[in-house]
C-alpha positions in Angstrom: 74.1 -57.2 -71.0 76.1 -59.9 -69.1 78.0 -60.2 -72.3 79.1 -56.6 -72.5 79.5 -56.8 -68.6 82.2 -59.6 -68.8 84.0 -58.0 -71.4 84.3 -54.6 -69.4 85.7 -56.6 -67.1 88.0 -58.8 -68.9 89.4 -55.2 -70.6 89.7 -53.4 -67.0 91.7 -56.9 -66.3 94.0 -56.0 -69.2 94.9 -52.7 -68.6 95.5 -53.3 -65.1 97.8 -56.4 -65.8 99.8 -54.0 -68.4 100.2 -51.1 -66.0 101.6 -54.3 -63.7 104.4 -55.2 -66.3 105.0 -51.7 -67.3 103.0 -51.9 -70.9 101.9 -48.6 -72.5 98.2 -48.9 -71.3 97.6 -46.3 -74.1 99.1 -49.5 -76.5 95.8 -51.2 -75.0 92.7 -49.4 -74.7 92.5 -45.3 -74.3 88.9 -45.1 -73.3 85.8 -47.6 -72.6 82.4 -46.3 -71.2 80.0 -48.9 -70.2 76.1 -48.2 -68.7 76.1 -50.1 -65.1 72.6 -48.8 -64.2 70.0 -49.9 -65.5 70.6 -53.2 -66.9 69.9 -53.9 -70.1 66.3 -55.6 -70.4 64.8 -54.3 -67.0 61.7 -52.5 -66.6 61.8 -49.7 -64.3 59.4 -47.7 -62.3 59.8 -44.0 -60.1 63.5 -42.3 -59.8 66.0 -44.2 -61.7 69.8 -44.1 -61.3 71.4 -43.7 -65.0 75.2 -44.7 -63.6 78.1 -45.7 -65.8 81.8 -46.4 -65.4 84.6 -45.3 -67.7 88.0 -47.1 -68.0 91.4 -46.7 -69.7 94.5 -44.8 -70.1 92.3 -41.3 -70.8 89.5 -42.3 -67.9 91.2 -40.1 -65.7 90.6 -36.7 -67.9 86.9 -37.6 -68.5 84.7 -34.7 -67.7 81.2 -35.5 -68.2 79.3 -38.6 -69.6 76.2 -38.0 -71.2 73.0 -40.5 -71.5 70.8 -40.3 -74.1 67.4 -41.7 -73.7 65.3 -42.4 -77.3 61.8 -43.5 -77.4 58.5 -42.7 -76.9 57.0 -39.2 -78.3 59.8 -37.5 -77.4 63.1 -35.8 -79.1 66.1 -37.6 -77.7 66.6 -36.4 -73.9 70.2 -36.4 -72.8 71.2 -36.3 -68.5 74.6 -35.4 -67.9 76.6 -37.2 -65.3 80.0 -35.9 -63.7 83.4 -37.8 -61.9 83.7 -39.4 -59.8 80.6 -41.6 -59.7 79.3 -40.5 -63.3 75.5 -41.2 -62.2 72.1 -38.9 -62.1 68.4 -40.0 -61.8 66.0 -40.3 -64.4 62.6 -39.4 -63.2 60.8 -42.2 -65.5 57.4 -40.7 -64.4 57.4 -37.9 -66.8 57.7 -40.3 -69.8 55.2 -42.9 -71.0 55.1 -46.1 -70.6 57.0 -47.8 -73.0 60.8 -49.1 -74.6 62.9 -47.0 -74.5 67.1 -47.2 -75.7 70.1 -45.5 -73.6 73.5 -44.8 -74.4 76.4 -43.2 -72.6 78.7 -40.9 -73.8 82.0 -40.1 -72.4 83.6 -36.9 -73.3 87.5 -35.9 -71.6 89.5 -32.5 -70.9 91.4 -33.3 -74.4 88.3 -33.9 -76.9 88.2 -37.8 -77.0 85.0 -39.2 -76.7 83.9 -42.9 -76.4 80.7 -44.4 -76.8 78.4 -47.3 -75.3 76.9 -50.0 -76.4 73.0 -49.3 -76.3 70.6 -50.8 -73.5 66.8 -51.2 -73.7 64.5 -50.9 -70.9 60.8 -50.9 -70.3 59.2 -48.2 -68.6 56.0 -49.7 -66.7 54.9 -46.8 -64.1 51.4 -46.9 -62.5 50.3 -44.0 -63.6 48.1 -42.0 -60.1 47.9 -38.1 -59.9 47.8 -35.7 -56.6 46.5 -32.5 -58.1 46.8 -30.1 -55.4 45.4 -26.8 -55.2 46.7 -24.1 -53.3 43.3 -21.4 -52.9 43.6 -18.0 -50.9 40.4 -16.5 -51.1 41.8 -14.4 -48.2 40.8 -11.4 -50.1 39.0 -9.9 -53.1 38.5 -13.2 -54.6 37.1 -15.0 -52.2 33.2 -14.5 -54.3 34.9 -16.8 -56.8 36.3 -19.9 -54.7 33.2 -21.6 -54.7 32.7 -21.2 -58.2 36.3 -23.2 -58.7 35.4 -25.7 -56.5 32.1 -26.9 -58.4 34.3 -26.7 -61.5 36.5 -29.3 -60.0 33.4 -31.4 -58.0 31.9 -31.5 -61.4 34.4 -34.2 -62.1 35.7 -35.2 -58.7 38.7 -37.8 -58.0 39.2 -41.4 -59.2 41.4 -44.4 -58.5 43.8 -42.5 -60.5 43.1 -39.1 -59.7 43.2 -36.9 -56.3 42.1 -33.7 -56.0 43.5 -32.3 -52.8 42.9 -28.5 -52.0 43.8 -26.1 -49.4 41.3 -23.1 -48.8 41.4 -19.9 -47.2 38.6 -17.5 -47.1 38.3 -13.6 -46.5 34.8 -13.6 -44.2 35.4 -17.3 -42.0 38.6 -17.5 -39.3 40.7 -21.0 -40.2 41.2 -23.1 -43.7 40.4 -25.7 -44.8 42.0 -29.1 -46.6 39.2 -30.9 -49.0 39.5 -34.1 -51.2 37.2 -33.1 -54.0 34.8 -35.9 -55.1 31.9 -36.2 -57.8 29.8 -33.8 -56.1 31.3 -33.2 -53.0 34.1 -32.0 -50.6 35.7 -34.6 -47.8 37.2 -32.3 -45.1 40.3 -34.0 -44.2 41.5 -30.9 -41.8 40.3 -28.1 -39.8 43.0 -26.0 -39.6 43.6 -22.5 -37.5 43.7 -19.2 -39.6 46.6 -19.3 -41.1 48.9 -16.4 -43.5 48.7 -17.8 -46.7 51.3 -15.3 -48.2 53.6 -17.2 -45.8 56.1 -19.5 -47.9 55.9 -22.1 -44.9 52.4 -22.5 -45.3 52.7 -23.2 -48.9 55.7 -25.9 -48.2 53.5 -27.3 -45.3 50.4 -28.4 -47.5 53.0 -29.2 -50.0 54.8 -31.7 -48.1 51.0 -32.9 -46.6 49.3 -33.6 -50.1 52.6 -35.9 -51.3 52.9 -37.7 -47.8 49.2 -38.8 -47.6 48.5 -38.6 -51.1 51.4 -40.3 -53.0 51.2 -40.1 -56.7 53.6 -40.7 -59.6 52.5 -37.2 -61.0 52.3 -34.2 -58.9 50.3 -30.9 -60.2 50.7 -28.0 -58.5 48.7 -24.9 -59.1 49.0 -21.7 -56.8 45.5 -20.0 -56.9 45.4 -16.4 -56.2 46.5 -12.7 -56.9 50.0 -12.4 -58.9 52.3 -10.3 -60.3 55.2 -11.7 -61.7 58.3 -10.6 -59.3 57.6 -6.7 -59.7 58.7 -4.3 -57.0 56.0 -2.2 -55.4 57.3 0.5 -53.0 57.7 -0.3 -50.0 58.3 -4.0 -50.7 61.1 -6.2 -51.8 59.8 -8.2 -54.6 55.7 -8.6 -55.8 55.4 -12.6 -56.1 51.7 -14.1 -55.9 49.3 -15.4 -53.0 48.3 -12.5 -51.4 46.7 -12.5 -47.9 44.5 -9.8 -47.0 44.9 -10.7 -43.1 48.6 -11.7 -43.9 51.6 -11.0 -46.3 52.5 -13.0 -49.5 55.2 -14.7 -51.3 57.7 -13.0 -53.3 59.8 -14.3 -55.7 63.0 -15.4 -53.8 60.8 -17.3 -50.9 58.6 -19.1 -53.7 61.9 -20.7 -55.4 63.4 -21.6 -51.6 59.4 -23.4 -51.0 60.2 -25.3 -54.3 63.9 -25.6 -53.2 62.5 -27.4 -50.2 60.2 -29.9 -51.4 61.1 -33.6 -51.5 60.8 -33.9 -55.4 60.4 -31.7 -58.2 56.6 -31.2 -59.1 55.8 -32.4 -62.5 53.1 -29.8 -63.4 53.4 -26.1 -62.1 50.6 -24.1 -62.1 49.7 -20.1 -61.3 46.3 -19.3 -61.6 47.4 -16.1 -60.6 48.3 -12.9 -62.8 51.4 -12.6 -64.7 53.5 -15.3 -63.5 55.0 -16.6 -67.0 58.0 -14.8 -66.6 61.4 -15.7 -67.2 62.5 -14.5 -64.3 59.8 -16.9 -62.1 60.9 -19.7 -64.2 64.4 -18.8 -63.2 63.9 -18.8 -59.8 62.2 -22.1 -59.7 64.2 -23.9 -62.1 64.9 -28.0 -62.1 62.3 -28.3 -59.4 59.6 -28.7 -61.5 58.8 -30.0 -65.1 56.8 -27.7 -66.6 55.3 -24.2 -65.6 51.7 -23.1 -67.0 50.7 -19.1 -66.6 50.3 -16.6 -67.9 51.8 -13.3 -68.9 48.7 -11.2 -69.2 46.1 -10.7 -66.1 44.1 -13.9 -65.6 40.1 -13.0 -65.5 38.5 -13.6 -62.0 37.3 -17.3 -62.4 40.6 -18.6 -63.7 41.5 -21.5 -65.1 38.0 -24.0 -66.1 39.1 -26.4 -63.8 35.9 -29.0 -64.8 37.3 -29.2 -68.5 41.3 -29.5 -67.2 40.6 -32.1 -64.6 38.2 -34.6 -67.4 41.2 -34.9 -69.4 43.3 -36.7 -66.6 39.5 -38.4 -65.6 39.7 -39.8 -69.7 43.0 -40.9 -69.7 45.3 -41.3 -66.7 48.1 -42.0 -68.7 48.3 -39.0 -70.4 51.5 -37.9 -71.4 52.6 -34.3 -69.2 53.6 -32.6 -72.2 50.1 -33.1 -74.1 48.3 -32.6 -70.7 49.6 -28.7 -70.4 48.5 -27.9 -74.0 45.2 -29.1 -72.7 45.2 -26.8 -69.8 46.6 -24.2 -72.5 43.5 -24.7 -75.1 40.7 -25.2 -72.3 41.8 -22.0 -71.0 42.3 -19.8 -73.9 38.7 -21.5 -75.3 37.3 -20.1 -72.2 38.0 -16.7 -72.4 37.3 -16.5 -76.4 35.9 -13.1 -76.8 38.5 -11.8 -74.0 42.2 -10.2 -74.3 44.4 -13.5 -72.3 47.4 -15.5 -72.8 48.6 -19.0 -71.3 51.6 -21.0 -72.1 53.1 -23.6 -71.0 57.2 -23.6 -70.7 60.2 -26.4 -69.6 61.3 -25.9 -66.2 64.3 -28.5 -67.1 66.4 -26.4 -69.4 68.3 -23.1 -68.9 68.5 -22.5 -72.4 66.6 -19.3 -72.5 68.7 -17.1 -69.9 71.7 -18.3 -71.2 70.9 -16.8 -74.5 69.2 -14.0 -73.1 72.2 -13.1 -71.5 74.3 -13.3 -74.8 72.0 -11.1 -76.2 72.5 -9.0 -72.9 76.1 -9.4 -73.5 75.8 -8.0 -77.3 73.6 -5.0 -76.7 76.2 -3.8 -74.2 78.9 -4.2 -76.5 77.2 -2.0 -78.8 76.4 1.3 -77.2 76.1 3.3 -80.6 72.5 0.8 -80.8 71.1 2.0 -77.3 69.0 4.7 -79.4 67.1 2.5 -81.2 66.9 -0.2 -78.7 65.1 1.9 -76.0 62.6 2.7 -79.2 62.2 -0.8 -79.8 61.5 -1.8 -76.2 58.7 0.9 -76.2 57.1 -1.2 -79.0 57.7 -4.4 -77.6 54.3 -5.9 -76.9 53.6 -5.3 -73.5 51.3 -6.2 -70.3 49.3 -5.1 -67.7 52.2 -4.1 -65.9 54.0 -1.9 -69.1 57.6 -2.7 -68.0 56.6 -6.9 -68.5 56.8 -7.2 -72.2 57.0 -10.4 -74.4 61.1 -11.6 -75.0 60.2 -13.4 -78.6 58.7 -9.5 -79.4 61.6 -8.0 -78.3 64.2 -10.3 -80.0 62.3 -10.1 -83.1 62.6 -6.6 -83.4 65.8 -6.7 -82.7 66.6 -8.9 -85.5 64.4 -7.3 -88.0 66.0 -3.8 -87.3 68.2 -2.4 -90.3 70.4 -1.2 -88.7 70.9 -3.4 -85.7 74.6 -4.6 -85.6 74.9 -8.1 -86.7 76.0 -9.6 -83.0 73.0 -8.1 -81.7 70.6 -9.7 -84.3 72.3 -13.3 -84.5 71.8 -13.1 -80.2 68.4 -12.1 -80.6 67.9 -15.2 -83.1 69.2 -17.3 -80.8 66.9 -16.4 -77.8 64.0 -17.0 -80.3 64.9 -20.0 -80.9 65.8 -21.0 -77.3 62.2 -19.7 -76.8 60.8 -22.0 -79.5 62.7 -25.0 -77.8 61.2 -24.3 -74.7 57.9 -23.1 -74.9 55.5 -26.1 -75.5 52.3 -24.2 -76.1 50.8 -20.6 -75.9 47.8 -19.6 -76.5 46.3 -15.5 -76.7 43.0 -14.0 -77.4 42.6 -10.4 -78.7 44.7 -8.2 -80.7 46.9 -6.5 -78.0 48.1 -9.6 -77.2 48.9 -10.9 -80.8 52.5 -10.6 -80.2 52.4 -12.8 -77.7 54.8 -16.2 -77.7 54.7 -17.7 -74.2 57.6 -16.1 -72.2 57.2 -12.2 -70.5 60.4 -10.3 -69.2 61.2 -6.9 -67.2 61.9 -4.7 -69.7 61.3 -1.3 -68.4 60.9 1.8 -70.9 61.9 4.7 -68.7 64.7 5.7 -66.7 61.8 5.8 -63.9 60.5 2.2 -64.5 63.9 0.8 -64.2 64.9 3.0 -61.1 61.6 2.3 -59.0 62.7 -2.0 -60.1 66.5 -2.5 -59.9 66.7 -2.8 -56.1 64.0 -5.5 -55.8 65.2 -7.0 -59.0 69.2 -7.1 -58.1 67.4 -9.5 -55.4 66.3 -12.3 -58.3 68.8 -15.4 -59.2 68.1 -14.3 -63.0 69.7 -11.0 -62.3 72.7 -12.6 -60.4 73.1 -15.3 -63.1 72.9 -12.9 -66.1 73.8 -9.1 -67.4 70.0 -8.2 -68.2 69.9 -5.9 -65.0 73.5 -4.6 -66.4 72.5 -4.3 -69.8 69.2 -2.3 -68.4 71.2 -0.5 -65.9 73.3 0.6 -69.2 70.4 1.5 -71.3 68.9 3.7 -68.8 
């Protein structure tokens, strides 16, 4: 690396000497990218900065620089820096440990681009989980909490494992934090009654389990009644946690708790109807790694938290990706002889609205189609609330539709495969729930569905970001 330092410099020297005697600096070097941070050889640990530094006669039309990180199980992973300081942070906790190569990529106004030499680094993270559990039994559930709880005593916390809960109960005034051990609960705090459909309560025990319990992976599941961000009349936005002495969160407040937090959460979880919506995912976007829930109801006792939590117990170092098909087949294994879905979805990538809203784009732009897409919506495999329905379903049909215009069916390929790209496991039991493929969306099939949602749903960042809303509001 010192090497390929020196001779950055020695070229920055040059150009800087012929801009001095009035040289043509484009007669020397148009464009040099070079990676500053890391440094080639180190091993790194936690938030990284990936930082880089162009130079030449074309530096000063450079718009991005990409880094490209190879290694590991994964596909290459590229971050994207921008001018002036060209750096962004690697969060080197959701890989494995291991070598892993970097490049940087510098790419200007005009089309140039200029590559760097590639850098190796060892990633050596000690691998500790805070899995924290958010349970409001403050309601119809409460017969079940227990239940939960000697699912996760049943394996309990480790060196490398804390279990860190936050319970609230219909019948007893106050809540409760636990560390769950092999057999047991430690109360760590006593705590007033508190509204757990307040967001600030959520952000509170949040901010509590990561100060007192600092990990290099954070799981995060949210245990409780849900429904996706549905209006109900009377109210805004449905959202999940619902408090039967209290309110709960909606949609918008749940993306400004996640907005809030110190870091993004590596692992989140809604044991809580309905949640796997792209319009959730939308709304809590970048601030987590992965999202795992469900598009169907979930039954009473959720997720088998005894079977989840011995997989981290087993092997610590578990890679996050493989650890969320776990919670996908423990669940659906659970529930064999039931009707259920689970999936787990990137919360890094946007790919999926943006080509949602192409395909939003091209159904407006072909209103002689509306006919048979409002047919093809009301066969669009559907949940518990009829106006969720499964986006794969509904771009599938849309493809496979004679006499769908071609925009509209090379959009609606495209959001299938965004959705394959994205999705890292689902899993279904049941036949009405075969066409099931790991991402729900509102897709109402009456002028009255969409009329009793477009005023809680105009709310959503997916609706400001996209046309869906527009293309609904022209379909109906």
């Amino acid at each position: 690396m010192k090497a390929l330092v020196w001779k950055f410099l020695v070229l920055v020297l040059i150009v800087f000497i012929m801009g001095q005697i009035g040289g043509s600096c484009s007669n020397c070097i148009n464009l040099l990218v070079v990676i500053t941070s890391p440094t080639n050889g180190a091993t790194v640990s936690d938030m990284v900065e990936l930082k880089a530094s162009v130079v030449g006669s074309l530096a000063s039309s450079v718009t991005r620089v990409e880094f490209t990180i190879t290694g590991g199980p994964y596909p290459p992973c590229i971050f994207t820096a921008y001018p002036p300081s060209y750096s962004t942070d690697w969060d080197t906790t959701t890989f494995v440990n291991g070598t892993y190569s970097i490049k940087a990529k510098a790419y200007t106004s005009g089309g140039t681009t200029s590559e760097s030499p590639a850098i190796s680094v060892t990633v050596n993270n000690n691998i500790k989980w805070t899995f924290m559990v958010y349970i409001n039994g403050d309601n119809n559930l409460e017969s079940v909490v227990q239940a939960d709880l000697n699912e996760m005593m049943a394996v309990g916390s480790t060196d490398k494992l804390d279990i860190i809960v936050q319970v609230d109960k219909y019948s007893q005034s106050g809540c409760w934090r636990y560390k769950v051990n092999q057999g047991s609960l430690t109360t760590l705090d006593t705590l007033p009654e508190q509204d757990f459909g307040d967001p600030n309560v959520l952000l509170n025990f949040i901010d509590w389990a990561m100060t007192n319990y600092p990990a290099s992976r954070y799981v995060l599941v949210i245990w409780d009644h849900g429904g996706g961000w549905r209006r109900k009349a009377g109210e805004a936005i449905k959202g999940i946690s619902y408090d039967d002495h209290g309110g709960y969160i909606d949609t918008v407040e749940l993306g400004n708790v996640f907005a809030s937090i110190s870091r993004p959460i590596h692992i989140v979880g809604m044991d809580a109807c309905l949640m796997q919506m792209e319009e959730v995912a939308h709304q809590i976007m970048f601030r987590g790694y992965y999202l795992v829930a469900s598009e169907e109801t979930i039954p009473g006792y959720g997720w088998p938290y005894d079977n989840i939590l011995q997989e981290i117990k087993n092997n610590p170092n578990i890679d996050l990706s493989t650890f969320t098909q776990k919670i996908v087949d423990h669940y659906v294994a659970e529930y064999s002889g039931g009707s259920v879905t689970l999936s787990s979805r990137i919360l890094y990538s946007r790919e999926v609205a943006y080509k949602a809203n192409d395909l939003a784009h091209a159904i407006r732009s072909n209103p002689n189609a509306w006919g048979t897409i409002r047919e093809i919506i009301s066969s669009t495999q559907r949940y518990y609330y009829t106006d969720y329905k499964d986006l794969y379903d509904f771009a599938r049909r849309l493809k496979d539709s004679t006499s769908m215009p071609t925009a509209i069916k090379n959009a609606a390929q495209a959001v299938m495969t965004a959705i394959n790209n994205v999705v890292v496991k689902e899993g279904h039991n049941g036949t009405s729930m075969a066409n099931s493929h790991g991402i729900s969306i509102w897709l109402p099939h009456s002028p009255d569905q969409f009329n009793n949602g477009k005023a809680g749903y105009s709310l959503l960042d997916f609706a400001h970001d996209t046309e869906w809303d527009e293309m609904l509001d022209d379909l109906y």
